[in-house]
Structure formats: structure tokens, C-alpha cells
N, C-alpha and C positions, 0 to 999 in steps of 0.2 A: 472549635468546630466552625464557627463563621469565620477564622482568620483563613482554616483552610477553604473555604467555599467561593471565599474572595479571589483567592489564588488559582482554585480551579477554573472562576470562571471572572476573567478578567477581563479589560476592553477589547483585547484583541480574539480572544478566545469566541467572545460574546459574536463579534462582527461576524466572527469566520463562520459561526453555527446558525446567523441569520442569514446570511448569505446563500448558503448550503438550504436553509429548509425552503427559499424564496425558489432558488434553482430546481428544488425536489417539486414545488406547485406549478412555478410557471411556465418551465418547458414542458411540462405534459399537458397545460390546459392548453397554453398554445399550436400543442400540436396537433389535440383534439376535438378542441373549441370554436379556432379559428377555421375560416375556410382558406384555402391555398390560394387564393386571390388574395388574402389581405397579406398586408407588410411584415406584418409581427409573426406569423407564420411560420411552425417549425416544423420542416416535412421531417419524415420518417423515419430517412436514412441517416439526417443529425441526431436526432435521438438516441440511436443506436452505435451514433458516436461519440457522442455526448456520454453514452454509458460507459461505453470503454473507457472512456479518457478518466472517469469517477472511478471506477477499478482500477485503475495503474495507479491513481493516487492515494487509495484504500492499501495497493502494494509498498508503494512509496514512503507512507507513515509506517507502516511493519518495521521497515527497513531504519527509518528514522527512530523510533524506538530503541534498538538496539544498538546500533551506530552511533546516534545522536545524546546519546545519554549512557550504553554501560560497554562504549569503545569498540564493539564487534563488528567489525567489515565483515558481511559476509557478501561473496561474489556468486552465494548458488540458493538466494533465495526463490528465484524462478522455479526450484524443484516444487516450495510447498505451493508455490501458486500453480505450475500445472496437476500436481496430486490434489488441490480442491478441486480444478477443473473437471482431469478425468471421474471423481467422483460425481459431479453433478453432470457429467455426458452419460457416464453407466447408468443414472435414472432416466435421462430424457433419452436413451437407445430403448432403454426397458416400453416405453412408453409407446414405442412405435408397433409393437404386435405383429399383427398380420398384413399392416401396410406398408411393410418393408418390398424393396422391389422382390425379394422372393416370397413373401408371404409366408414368411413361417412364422407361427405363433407366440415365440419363444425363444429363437436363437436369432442374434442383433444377422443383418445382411452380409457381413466381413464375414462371419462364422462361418455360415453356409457356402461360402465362396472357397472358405478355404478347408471344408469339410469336415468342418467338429461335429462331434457327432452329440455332443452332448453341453449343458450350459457349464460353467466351468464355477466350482463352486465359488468362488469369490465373487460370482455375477450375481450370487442370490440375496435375495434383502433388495436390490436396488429398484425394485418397483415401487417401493413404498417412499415416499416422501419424506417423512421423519426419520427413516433406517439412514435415505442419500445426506438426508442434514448433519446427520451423526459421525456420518465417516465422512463430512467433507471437515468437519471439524478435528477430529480424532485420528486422521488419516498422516497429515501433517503434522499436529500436536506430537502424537507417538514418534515417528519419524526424527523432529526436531527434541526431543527428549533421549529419547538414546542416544542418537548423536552425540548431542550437544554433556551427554552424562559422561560420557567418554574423554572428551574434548577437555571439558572445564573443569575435571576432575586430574587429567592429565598436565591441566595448567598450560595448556596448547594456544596460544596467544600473538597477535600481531598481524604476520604476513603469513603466517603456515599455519593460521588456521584458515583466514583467507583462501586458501592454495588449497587446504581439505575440503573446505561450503563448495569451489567450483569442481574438483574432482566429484564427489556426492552427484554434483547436478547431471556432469559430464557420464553418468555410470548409468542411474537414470533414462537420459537419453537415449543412451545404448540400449540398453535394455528395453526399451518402450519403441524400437524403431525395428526389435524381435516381431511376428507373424506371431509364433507359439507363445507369446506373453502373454495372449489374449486382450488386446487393447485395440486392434485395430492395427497394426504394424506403423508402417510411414503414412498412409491417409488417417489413423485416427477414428475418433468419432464425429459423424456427422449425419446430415439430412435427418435431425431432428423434425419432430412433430409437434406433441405438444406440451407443455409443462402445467402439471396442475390442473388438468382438462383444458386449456386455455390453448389456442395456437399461436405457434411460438411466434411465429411470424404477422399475425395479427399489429393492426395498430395501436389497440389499445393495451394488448402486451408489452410491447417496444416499450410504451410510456410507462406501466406500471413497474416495468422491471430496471425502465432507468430513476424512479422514484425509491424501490427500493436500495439500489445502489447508492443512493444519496444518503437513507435512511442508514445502514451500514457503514458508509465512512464517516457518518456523523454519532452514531455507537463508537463506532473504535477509535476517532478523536476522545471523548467525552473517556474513553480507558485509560487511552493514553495520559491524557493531560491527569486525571485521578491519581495516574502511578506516577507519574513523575513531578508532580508536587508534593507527595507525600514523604515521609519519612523511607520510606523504602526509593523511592527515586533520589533524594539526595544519598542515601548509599550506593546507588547504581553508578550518579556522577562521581562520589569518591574513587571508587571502584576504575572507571573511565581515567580519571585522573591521576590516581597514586596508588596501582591495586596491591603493591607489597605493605604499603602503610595503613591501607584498609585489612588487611589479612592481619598486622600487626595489633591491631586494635580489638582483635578478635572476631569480627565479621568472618560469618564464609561464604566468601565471593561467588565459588563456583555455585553457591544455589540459588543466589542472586541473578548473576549469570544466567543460571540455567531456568528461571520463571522467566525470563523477560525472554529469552529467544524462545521458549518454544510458545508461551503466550502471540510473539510475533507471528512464528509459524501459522500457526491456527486464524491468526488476522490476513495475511497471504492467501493461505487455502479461502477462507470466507470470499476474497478479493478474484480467485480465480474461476469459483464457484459463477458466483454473478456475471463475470466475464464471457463463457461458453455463453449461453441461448443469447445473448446480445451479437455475439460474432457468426453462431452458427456452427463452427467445430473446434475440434482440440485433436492437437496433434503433438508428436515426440516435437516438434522444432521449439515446444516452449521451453521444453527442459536447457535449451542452449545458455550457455553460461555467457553467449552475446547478452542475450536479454538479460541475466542480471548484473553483469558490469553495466548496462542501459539502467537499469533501475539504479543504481549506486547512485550514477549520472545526475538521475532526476534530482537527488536529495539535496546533491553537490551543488547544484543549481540551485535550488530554492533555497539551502539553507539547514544542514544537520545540526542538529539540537533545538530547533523553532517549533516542529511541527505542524503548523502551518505551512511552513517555510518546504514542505515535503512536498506538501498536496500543489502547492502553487509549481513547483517545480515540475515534475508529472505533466501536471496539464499543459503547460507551456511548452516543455519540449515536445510530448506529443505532435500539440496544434503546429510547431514548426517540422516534426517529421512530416505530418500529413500533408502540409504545404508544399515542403520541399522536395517528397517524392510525387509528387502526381505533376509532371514536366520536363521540361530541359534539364531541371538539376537535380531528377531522381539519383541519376550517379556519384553526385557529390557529396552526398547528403551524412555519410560517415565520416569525410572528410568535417563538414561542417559540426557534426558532433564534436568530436574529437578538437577541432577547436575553440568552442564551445567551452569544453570541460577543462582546456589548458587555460583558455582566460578567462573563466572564474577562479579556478585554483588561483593564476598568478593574480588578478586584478580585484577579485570578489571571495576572498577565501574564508568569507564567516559565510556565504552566500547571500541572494538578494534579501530576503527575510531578515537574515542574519547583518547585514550590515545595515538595513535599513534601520532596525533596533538599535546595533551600535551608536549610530547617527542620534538617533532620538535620544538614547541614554545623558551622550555627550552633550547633546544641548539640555534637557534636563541639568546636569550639573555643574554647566556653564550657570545656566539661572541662578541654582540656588545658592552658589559661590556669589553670584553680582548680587544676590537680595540680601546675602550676610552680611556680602562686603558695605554695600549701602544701608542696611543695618547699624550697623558696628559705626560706620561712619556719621550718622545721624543720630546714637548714641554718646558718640565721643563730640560732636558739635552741642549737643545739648548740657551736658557736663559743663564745658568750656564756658558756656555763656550761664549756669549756674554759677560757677565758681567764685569768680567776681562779688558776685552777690553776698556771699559766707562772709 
């Protein structure tokens, strides 16, 4: 039990969850604390990017989870992240009442636009807070469990399953970009109010809701790392690395498989959940299977199999999308992706995370090799000048 405790929570594990909880206090107190005159000073609209950027890497690790440990690309994880989302937009539309610009009590503004006449049942439940929590969980979980029950059962593996997660996503889209789907068609949900009595747009929202997105990717590390130090995560690696010799050993894979992706799924949807009231809406363009070839990206970058190596990923390329589109080089900016992701593959293919560990390994066993060698050698010096002695 402490061998595994050790494992779970080791130096690097340690830094990355004090980091994370320093990040969860002080960009809120600074942004609440401070006056906009001092230096230290986080206005508003960082915070609220600051949240995003903790969501993608809450995505980020989902993806690294399944990727980085039991071999699953999948290229349409953006589905369970916009199906958490639209689940927590159907509570915050629920929430707006009669302050919709048409003032109906009942039917979100899109509806009445487009003449429903009635709430559509699957709208219902979503005024209640714990029902929205339910099925932001459940929504994607289920989703990613049939699937994936099909999939893994079918022994559907590689590149063509790949090719099924972005069709899924791709279908999706389609469908959520329908009028008669009841989601909002191509705008979506939007012009939120309030969450939780609280307005969304408030300052001291911003801050609590980018505190709890901290709080949330520091959960779903603290799973991750659990499952994949455990005896069940070294099946997953097996699995990842030789799944017919795992199959032969008697394991079966596909249920292995199938806890860890849809466990993922369910960490996506949580990830996309938190994401709406920080941005403001959700629409069909999250379902684009751009955005999760992008996600893959992030992991590639930081580092698949690290987990850390996710979240660091995520945020950095983010911070250089945001960079590189607000200017002259908005246009290039796919361009710069894209070589980006060819030179890490060619030059950094464990990624930064990943290779920086390699690095440290190698010196590691440089050492212990020179302490033996010098060892052994001050052993056999000491012998030599005994000898004589006899």
C-alpha cells in the first residue's frame, strides 16, 4: 500500500499538484484582491482565459489517458467534450426564464424563433443543477461505452478506429448544426445568465469557476495517475504494447479498453462542461474533428504517456495559438501548427515531458554506473593493498 502511494504521488506528480493548487488561489485572489493599478493584477478577461486554457488540458489528459497508456488515438474526442458542454449550456438556457429577449418563461429564445411550440422533452431535468451534473457525466460516459463496446469487442484497432472516433464526431456535427435537433442549430447556445444564482459574467464568477476548473484537472490527474500506477494501468501498457500477447495471457483487453475510454469520455464531457460559462457559448463547430486532431496535438507536444506532459502541452500551444492569431500571423497560424506537430514527431518524439524524463533517466544511470564503477574500483584497490599483507 505505501509502495503504491509512493508511485502515485511522486516528485514530479507532487510539483505538478502544488503548482496547480498555487494557480487555483492566486490568480483569483489577484484578480479580486488586487486593485487594477497594481502590477500583480489579473483583470478579468485572463482569467477567463486562464480557464479555457485549464479545460483543454483537463481534455488533454482524457486523451493522454487512453492514448498514452492503452494505444487508443482517438481523433473525435471533441464529441464527449462538446456533449458535456451542451449539457451544461441546457442548464444555464434553463436558467434564463423570462429574461430571454422574448420573454418566455420556458422555451430557451432559439425555440420561440423558430416556433416550437412546446419544450422538447429531453429539455426537461435541465433546470436542476444536480440532474445538468448528471448528464454532463452520463451523457458522454454512455456515448463513449456503446461505442467503444462495439469497437473493442470487434477488435477494431489502429488507424480505423481512429477513422471511426473522427466519423462519430463528424456525424455529430451534422447533426447539431440541424434547426429541428433542438440545440440551437449553427448559433448554439448562448447569452447566458446565471449559474447557480450567480452571474455568469460577474467577477467573482470568472474567478470561482476558473478555481474550480483547476480543482477538476487536479481530480482527474490524481485518477489518472491512481489508474495507471496500479496494476490495472500496467495491463493497459501491456495491452498498448503487445495486445495479442496480453489476450494470450488471458486478459481481456476489450474491457480494459473499454473502462479507460469511456472513464476518459466522462473526463472530456467534465472538461467541456467547465469550458461553456467561461467562454459564453457552445456551438456545433466544437464537434469539428479539427479540434480533436488539435487535441491529439497538445498531447504530442507535451508528451503522451507523462500526463503531465498533456496538461503542459494544452497550455502552451494554446498560449501560442492566442498569440499567433491576434495579428499579422493570424493566417499562418495552421501553418505554424502543423509544423509544430512535424517537429516534435521528427525531433522530440517521446515529447517535451517525455524527453525531458528520458534525459534525466539517462543521467540517473550514468551515476549509478560511475558510483559502481568507482565502487568496484576502490574495492579491488583495497583488496590489492590487503593482499600483500596475508
Amino acid at each position: 500500500m505505501t509502495a503504491h502511494r509512493n508511485r502515485l504521488l511522486d516528485r514530479g506528480a507532487v510539483i505538478f499538484l502544488v503548482v496547480l493548487a498555487t494557480a487555483a488561489f492566486a490568480v483569483p485572489l489577484a484578480n479580486l484582491m488586487l486593485p487594477p493599478s497594481h502590477p500583480l493584477h489579473v483583470p478579468t478577461y485572463l482569467v477567463a482565459l486562464f480557464g479555457k486554457y485549464i479545460c483543454y488540458a483537463l481534455l488533454a489528459l482524457s486523451i493522454d489517458l487512453i492514448w498514452g497508456y492503452a494505444g487508443i488515438l482517438s481523433l473525435g474526442h471533441g464529441a464527449f467534450f462538446a456533449l458535456g458542454g451542451y449539457a451544461m449550456g441546457m442548464y444555464l438556457m434553463r436558467q434564463i426564464g423570462a429574461r430571454g429577449v422574448y420573454a418566455h418563461p420556458e422555451l430557451p429564445d432559439f425555440m420561440v424563433f423558430l416556433s416550437w411550440p412546446e419544450l422538447p422533452l429531453y429539455w426537461y431535468g435541465f433546470q436542476h443543477f444536480p440532474y445538468a451534473l448528471l448528464m454532463i457525466v452520463a451523457v458522454p460516459g454512455v456515448l463513449a461505452f456503446v461505442f467503444g463496446w462495439f469497437a473493442f469487442r470487434s477488435r477494431v484497432t489502429g488507424v480505423y478506429l481512429s477513422i471511426i472516433t473522427q466519423a462519430l464526431t463528424f456525424a455529430l456535427m451534422l447533426g447539431f448544426f440541424r434547426n429541428n435537433f433542438g440545440f440551437g442549430g449553427n448559433n448554439g447556445l448562448t447569452d447566458f445568465k446565471d449559474i447557480l444564482g450567480f452571474n455568469v459574467q460577474a467577477q467573482e464568477t470568472r474567478a470561482s469557476l476558473f478555481a474550480a476548473s483547476c480543482v477538476a484537472l487536479g481530480i482527474g490527474f490524481l485518477i489518472c495517475r491512481a489508474l495507471v500506477t496500479s496494476k490495472f494501468g500496467k495491463v493497459l501498457v501491456a495491452i498498448r504494447d503487445a495486445e495479442p500477447r496480453t489476450r494470450f495471457l488471458g486478459y481481456r483487453a476489450e474491457s480494459y479498453k473499454l473502462f479507460a475510454f469511456t472513464l476518459s469520455a466522462c473526463m472530456a464531457g467534465v472538461a467541456g462542461a467547465l469550458y461553456v460559462p467561461q467562454v459564453g457559448i457552445i456551438n456545433p463547430s466544437e464537434f469539428s474533428p479539427a479540434n480533436s486532431i488539435e487535441a491529439v496535438i497538445w498531447v504530442a507536444v507535451g508528451g503522451r504517456g507523462t500526463l503531465t506532459g498533456a496538461v503542459i502541452g494544452a497550455i502552451l500551444v494554446n498560449y501560442g495559438k492566442t498569440t499567433f492569431t491576434t495579428g499579422l500571423l493570424a493566417p499562418y497560424w495552421l501553418f505554424v501548427l502543423g509544423g509544430l506537430f512535424i517537429a516534435v514527431t521528427l525531433l522530440l518524439p517521446r515529447g517535451i515531458v517525455g524527453t525531458l524524463q528520458h534525459w534525466s533517466a539517462r543521467r540517473r544511470a550514468s551515476r549509478e554506473a560511475n558510483r559502481g564503477a568507482t565502487t568496484k574500483a576502490a574495492a579491488a584497490a583495497h583488496e590489492a593493498i590487503l593482499r600483500p599483507a596475508e
